[in-house]
C-alpha positions in Angstrom: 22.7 9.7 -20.7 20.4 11.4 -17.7 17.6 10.3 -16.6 15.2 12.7 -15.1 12.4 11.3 -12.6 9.8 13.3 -11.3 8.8 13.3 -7.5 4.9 14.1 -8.4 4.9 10.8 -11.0 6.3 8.5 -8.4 4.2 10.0 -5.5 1.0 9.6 -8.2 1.8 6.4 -10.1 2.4 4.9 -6.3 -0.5 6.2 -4.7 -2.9 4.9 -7.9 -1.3 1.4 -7.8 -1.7 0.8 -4.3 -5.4 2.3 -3.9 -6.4 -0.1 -7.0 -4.4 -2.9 -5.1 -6.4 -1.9 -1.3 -9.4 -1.8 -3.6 -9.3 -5.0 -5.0 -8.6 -6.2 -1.5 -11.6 -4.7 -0.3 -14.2 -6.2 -2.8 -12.8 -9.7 -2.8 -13.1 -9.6 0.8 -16.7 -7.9 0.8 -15.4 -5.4 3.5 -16.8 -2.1 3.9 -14.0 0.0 4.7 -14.2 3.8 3.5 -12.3 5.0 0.2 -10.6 7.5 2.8 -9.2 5.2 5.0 -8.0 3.0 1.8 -6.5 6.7 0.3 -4.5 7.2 3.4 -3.1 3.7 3.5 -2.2 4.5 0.0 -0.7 7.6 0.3 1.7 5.6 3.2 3.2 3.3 0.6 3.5 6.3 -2.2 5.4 8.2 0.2 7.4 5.2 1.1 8.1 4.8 -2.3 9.5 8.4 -2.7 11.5 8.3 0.4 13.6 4.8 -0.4 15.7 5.7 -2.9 16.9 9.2 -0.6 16.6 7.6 3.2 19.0 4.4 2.5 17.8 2.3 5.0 14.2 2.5 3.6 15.5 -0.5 0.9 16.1 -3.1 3.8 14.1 -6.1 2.7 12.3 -6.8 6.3 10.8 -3.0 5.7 9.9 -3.5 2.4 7.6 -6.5 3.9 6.3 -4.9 6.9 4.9 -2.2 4.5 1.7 -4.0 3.2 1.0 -5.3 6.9 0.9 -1.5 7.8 -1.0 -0.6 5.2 -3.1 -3.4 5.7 -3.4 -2.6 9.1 -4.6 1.4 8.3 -6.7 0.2 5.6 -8.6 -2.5 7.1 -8.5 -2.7 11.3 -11.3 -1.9 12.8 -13.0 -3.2 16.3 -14.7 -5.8 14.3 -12.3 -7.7 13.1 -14.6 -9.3 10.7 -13.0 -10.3 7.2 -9.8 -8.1 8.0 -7.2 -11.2 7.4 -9.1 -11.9 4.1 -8.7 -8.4 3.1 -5.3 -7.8 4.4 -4.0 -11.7 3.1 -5.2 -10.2 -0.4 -3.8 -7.0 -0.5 -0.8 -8.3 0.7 -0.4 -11.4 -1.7 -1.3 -8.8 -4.7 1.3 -6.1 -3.8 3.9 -9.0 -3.8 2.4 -10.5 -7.0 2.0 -7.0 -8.8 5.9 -5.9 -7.3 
């Protein structure tokens, strides 16, 4: 039995999961943080996604963690720092909740 996957349905399921994740993030937390900004955080994790099961490493537990911090960190940073641990404590407890 084979079992084809597709690059463009891992890249787009990924990619719609975490923007619905970063967006929930971002209204519980009342941020204003642009839809681009929370599209390229993302399109980080989608990517990631693709990559782990070809670059090996990429499944080592401590990266799989530091990936919502970094997409945290593109999402929501900003020089006022304002709400960003609400909205990153969210989006980070919901991508380990929803994984």
């Amino acid at each position: 039995m084979q079992i084809h996957v597709y690059f463009e349905q891992v890249l787009f399921d990924n990619l719609l999961m975490d923007f619905s994740l970063l967006l929930c993030a971002r209204v519980l937390s009342g941020r204003r943080q642009s839809l681009l900004r929370l599209l390229a955080a993302a399109a980080i994790g989608a990517i990631y996604a693709c990559l782990m099961p070809v670059i090996g490493f990429l499944d080592f537990l401590p990266l799989k963690l530091a990936l919502p911090c970094a997409m945290a960190l593109c999402a929501f940073a900003s020089k006022k720092q304002k709400g960003f641990w609400a909205a990153a404590l969210s989006f980070i407890g919901g991508t380990l909740l929803s994984g």
